[in-house]
C-alpha positions in Angstrom: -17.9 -179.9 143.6 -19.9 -179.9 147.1 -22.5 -177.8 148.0 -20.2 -176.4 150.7 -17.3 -176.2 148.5 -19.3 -173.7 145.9 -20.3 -171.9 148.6 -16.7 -171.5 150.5 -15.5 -170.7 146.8 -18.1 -168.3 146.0 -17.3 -166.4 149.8 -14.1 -166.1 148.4 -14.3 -164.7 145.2 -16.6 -162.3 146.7 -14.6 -160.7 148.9 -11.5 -160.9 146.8 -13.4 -159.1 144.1 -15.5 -156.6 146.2 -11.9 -155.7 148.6 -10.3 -155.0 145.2 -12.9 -152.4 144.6 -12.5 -148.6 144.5 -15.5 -146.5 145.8 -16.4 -142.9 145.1 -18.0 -141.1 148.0 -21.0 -139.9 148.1 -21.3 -136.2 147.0 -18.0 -136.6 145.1 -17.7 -134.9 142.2 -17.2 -136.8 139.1 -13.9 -137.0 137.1 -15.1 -135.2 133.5 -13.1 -132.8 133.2 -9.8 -133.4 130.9 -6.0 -132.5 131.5 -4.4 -129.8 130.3 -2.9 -132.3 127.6 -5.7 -133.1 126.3 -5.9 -136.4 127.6 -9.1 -137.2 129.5 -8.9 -137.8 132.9 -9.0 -141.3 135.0 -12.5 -142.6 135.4 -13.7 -143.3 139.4 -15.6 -146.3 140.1 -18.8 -145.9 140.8 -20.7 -146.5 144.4 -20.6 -150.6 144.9 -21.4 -152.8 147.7 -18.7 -152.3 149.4 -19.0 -152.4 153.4 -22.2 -154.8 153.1 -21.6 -158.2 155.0 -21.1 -161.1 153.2 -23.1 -163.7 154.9 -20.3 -166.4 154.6 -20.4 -169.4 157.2 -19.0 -172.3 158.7 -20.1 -175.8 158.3 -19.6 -179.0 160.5 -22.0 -181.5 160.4 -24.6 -180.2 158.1 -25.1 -177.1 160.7 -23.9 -173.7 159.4 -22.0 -171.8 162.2 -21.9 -167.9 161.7 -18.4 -166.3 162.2 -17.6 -166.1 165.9 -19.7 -169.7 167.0 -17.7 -171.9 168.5 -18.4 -176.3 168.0 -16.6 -179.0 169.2 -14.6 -180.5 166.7 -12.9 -184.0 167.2 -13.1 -183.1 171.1 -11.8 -179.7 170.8 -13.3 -176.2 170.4 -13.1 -174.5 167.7 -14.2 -171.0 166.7 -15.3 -170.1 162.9 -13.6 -167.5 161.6 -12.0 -165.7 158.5 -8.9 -167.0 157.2 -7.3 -166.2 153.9 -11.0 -165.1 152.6 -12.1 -168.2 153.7 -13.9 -169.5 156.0 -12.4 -171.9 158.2 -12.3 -173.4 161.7 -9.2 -171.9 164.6 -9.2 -174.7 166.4 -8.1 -173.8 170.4 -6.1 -176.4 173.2 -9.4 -176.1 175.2 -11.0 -179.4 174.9 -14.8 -180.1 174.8 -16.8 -179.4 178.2 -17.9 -182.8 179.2 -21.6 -183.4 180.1 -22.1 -184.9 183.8 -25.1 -186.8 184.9 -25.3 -185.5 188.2 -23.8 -187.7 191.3 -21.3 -189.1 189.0 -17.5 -188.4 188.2 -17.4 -187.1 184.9 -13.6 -188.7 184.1 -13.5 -192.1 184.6 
């Protein structure tokens, strides 16, 4: 498995496992007390990490891109995003800017 792999995978089981997670507020009282049946009652979750960014990235040619940084891809822009829990290029129609030298035509 790739370096980059591992870490797309890991980004993903991250944010599948800490979305899945319930959070107590704080000042919340705790669940101790038990029914009127004598069964006790459900347990809450405790405080987790939940609302903390995940620093998951893009990567094209060996440069990470942070969500939201666009790169020309194949000659068209793309944008890193979240897909899926994923990260992953949304490539756009807007091809690359060209670069000019100046007093030339930049299509030939």
């Amino acid at each position: 498995m790739s370096m980059n792999h591992a870490r797309s995978a890991a980004c993903a089981f991250l944010l599948t496992v800490l979305g899945a997670m319930p959070v107590q507020p704080a000042g919340a009282a705790s669940a101790t007390n038990s029914s009127a049946a004598g069964s006790p009652s459900p347990q809450v979750a405790q405080p987790g990490p939940a609302g903390k960014d995940i620093p998951c990235t893009c990567i094209f040619n060996g440069r990470d891109y942070e969500q939201g940084e666009q790169a020309c891809i194949r000659g068209m822009m793309a944008v890193c995003g979240m897909y899926l829990n994923n990260t992953s290029w949304k490539f756009s129609r807007t091809p690359c800017p060209l670069a000019a030298i100046p007093g030339q035509n930049a299509l030939r």
